[in-house]
Structures are given as structure tokens and as C-alpha cells.
N, C-alpha and C positions, 0 to 999 in steps of 0.2 A: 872757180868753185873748188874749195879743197873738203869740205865736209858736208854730208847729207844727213839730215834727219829724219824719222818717221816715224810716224803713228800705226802700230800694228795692232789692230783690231782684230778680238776674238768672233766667234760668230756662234748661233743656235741654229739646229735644223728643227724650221716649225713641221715639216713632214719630212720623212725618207721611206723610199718605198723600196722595196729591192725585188725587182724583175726578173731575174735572172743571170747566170754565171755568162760570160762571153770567151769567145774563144783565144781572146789573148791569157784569162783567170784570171781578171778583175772579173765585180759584180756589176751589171747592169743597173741604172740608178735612177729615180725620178724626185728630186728634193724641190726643198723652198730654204733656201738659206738666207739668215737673216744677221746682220751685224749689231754685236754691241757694246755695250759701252767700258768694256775693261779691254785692255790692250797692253802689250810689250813697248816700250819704248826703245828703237832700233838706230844707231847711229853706225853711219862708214865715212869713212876718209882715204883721202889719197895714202897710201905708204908705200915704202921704198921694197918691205917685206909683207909677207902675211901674219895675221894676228887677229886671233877672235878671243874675246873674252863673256862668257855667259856668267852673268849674276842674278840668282846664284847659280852654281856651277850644276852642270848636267852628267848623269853617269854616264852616259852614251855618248859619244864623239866618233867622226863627225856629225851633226845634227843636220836637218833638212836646209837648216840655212847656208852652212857650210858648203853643202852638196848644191845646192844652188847656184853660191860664187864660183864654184869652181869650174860646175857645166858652164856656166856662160863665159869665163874666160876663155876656156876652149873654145868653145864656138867660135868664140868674137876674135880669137887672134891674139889675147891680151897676156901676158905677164900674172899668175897669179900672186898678185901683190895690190894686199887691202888692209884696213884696222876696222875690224867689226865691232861694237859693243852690245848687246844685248841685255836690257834688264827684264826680265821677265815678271809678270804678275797673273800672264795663263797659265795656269796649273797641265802638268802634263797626263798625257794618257787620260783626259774628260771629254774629249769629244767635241772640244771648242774650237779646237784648229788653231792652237797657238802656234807650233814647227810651222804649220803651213802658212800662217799669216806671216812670220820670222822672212819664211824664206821669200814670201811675194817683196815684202818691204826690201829685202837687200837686194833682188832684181831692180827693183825701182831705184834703189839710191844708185845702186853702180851703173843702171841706163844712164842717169844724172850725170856720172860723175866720169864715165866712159862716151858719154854722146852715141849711145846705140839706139836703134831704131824700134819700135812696139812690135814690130815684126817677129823678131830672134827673142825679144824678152816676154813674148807670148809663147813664143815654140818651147824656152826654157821651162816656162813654167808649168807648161803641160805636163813635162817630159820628171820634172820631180815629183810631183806627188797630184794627189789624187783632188784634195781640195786649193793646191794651190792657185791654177785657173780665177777662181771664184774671189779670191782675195786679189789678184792679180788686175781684174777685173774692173772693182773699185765701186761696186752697183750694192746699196746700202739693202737690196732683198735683191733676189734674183731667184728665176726658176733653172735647176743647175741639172742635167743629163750625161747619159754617157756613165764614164766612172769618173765622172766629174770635171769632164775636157769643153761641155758643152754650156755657156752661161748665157745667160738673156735675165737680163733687167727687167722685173716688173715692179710697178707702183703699188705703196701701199706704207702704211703706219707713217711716224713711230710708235709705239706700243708701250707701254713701262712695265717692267717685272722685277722679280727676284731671281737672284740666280744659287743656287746650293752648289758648295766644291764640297762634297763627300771624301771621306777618307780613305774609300776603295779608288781601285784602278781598273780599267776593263783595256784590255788589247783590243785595238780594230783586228788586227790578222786572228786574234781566235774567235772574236765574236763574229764574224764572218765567217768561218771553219767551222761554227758549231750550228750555222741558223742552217735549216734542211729546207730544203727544195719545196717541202711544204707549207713553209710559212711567206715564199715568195707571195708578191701581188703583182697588179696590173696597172701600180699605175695611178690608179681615180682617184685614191685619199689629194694627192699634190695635186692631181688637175681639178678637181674640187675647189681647192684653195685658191689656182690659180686665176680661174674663172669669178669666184667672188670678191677677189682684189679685181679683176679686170672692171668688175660692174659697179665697184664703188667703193666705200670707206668701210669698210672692213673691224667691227668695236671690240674691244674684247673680248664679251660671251660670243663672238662670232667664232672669233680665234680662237679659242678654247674648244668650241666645239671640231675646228676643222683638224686640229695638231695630231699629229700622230705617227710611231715611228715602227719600222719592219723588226726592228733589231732589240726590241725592249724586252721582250722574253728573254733572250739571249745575254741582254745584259742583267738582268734578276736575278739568273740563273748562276753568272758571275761575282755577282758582288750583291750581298747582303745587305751594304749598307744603303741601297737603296731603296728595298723594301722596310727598313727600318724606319727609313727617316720619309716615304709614304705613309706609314702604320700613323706616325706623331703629326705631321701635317693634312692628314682629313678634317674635312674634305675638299682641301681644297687641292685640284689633280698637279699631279708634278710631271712634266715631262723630261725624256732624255734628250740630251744633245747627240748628233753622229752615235758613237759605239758607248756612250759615256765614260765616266762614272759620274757628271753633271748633271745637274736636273734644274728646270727651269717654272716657274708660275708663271701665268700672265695675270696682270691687276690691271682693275678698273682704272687707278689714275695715281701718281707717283705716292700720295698717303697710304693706298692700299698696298705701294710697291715696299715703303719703308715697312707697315705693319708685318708685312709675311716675310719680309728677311729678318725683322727680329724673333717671329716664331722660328723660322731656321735655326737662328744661332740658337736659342733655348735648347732646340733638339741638337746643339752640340758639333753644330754643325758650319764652316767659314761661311757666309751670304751675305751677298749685299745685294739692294735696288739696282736695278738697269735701266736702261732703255734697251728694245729690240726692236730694229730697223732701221740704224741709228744713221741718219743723213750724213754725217763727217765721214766722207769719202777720204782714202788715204791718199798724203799728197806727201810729196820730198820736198823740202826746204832746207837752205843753207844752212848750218851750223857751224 
């Protein structure tokens, strides 16, 4: 096998609760993360030298994918010598986990293409970031803890929505720096959800009612244009992904997913229909 391909899949958090600061200064976390249907397309091959190329190009280098390959060559003993491509279509700084789906996929292509064990390329992918785990993982919803080191797979959807890429940007490191201790929870919003996925089919006024994110004041307070583009889509509720600046609907069933992504773009805004909860687990394949 000389080249690997993958499907790197963005994700929505249908809840995020945030518990508490922990003593390493990550947040403590109780989510429901769910996969969907827009993704990066991630290809590596054998090369003699290293070589990443992001299309389109990223202002920051190196990126979480980067920082990926390069812990696990260390680890593993290996020659940092790879050819990465990357085309991207998750928008960054939304709260979809594109970096961090980047970096699960190129773990997985160079386990492929190095013959390493799930063992070290679990340890790796803890050790980069906060949702990588989760994408690592390959579980199409999962209940996700810790600061996001802890994943378990639960049952439930697929769901169809819209998804809105706003023209703001919200940082996770400030929207975390700015939420106060007081707006911490406990918890129950995600175990709520987790418990009515456990007991059965879960429709989408279900979902709708159970969604809900710690971080949403925070990111308001951030970026305008999310309140902008709630004001024009009442009322039907928009939620945030992770830190945003993404926002997400759930619809009754793929027409109602097409109708509310073309009220999105009317309000000016990039949308398309999704699915969320999307079954296509990420897999390596030759290229």
C-alpha cells in the first residue's frame, strides 16, 4: 500500500455541558457529539521526504493534522517522511472539528500505511487535541467526557438538518476564558439525551427539545452574526456547534432539511442540508 485515503467527517455537539475547570486547565465536559455529512477529503502516501499541502491554504502552520504526524512518528520510531493533501470544505474556527477530524484521518492513514497498532494511535490522538478522540473513535453519535479523552458510542438517528457557516469566527480558547463559573452545569441536559436515545427512537421535536449548549451566551456575546441570522430564521431555533460560529437546525425529514437551508442562504448566509448522526464511519482505503 503506497497511498491512503479518507473521509474526514465534520461533527455537531447536539449538547455540551461544561462542568467544571480541571486541574490540568482544560474544562471538564459532558457532550453528545454527532457526525455529519460534510467532510475534508484527506489523502497520505508513502514519501521519501515530508510534504503537506492544505487547499485552500491555511494561515496558521503547522495545523493539528501536522502536529499529529509528527507525534506519532516520534512515538512510533518512524522517519518524519509523509505527502499529506488535504482539501478542506469544514470551515474553520465553527465548532465542527474539522483540525480535529484532519488530524484523526491522518492517524488512521499513516496506522495504514506504517502498520501501527490502535494502541499508540489512540494514545496519539488523545494527546493532540481535545475532540480528536471522538473522530478517532469512528462511533457516528457518541456520548463524549473528560475534555474529550473519554468516548462511548451510543445508538440513535440519523436525523436531517441544515447546517449555517456564519461569517463570524468564535475561538474555543476565548469562548472558554470568557464563560464564568457561573454558567457551569451538571451535567443532566446530555444525560437527558443520553437516556432517551437509550430508551428508543429519538424524532426530531425530541431533539429539538433536548439540544442544548453551555457555551452559547458566550459565543453571542462573540460574534453578532449569530444573533443576526437567529433574528431572520424564527422560529425555527438554531443551535451552536462546540465554540461556534456554526449553527445547526434539525428538520422533520430531508424537504424540510432542503427548505430551511434555502431560508439560510436568503439570510445571506453559506447552508446546506445534512444529515446528523451520519452512519459512514471513517475508514482508510487505498488510493
Amino acid at each position: 500500500m503506497k497511498a491512503v485515503q479518507v473521509r474526514a467527517l465534520a461533527k455537531v455537539n447536539l449538547t455540551l455541558d461544561v462542568i467544571g475547570r480541571r486541574a490540568d486547565g482544560y474544562h471538564e465536559l459532558r457532550s453528545v457529539f454527532a457526525r455529519i455529512s460534510l467532510g475534508d477529503d484527506v489523502r497520505v502516501r508513502r514519501s521519501r521526504s515530508w510534504h503537506v499541502a492544505i487547499h485552500p491554504p491555511l494561515d496558521a502552520r503547522p495545523d493539528l493534522a501536522e502536529r499529529a504526524a509528527h507525534e506519532l512518528a516520534r512515538r512510533s520510531g518512524r522517519d518524519v517522511a509523509a505527502a499529506i493533501t488535504i482539501r478542506k470544505r469544514i470551515p474553520l474556527a465553527s465548532g465542527l472539528g474539522g483540525g480535529s477530524s484532519d488530524a484523526a484521518a491522518v492517524l488512521r492513514a499513516l496506522g495504514n500505511l506504517w502498520r501501527l497498532d490502535d494502541a499508540l494511535l489512540t494514545a496519539v490522538a488523545a494527546k493532540i487535541g481535545s475532540d480528536v478522540p471522538f473522530f478517532f473513535h469512528g462511533a457516528p453519535l457518541a456520548e463524549v467526557g473528560g475534555r474529550g479523552e473519554h468516548v462511548r458510542a451510543v445508538a440513535g438517528g440519523p436525523w436531517w438538518g441544515a447546517l449555517a457557516l456564519t461569517s463570524g469566527r468564535v475561538s474555543t480558547a476565548d469562548a472558554f476564558a470568557r464563560l464564568a463559573s457561573g454558567a457551569w452545569s451538571d451535567g443532566q441536559r446530555t444525560a437527558r439525551l443520553v437516556r432517551a436515545l437509550a430508551a428508543g427512537a429519538v424524532d426530531a421535536a425530541a431533539l429539538r427539545a433536548l439540544c442544548g449548549n453551555d457555551l452559547d451566551a458566550v459565543a453571542v456575546a462573540l460574534c453578532p452574526a449569530i444573533v443576526a441570522l437567529r433574528e431572520r430564521m424564527q422560529p425555527t431555533p438554531l443551535f451552536l456547534s462546540g465554540s461556534g460560529a456554526a449553527l445547526f437546525a434539525i428538520a422533520d425529514d430531508r424537504g424540510h432539511a432542503l427548505a430551511l437551508a434555502r431560508r439560510m442562504r436568503r439570510a445571506d448566509v453559506r447552508a446546506s442540508a445534512i444529515q446528523i448522526g451520519l452512519v459512514e464511519a471513517p475508514s482508510a482505503r487505498s488510493a
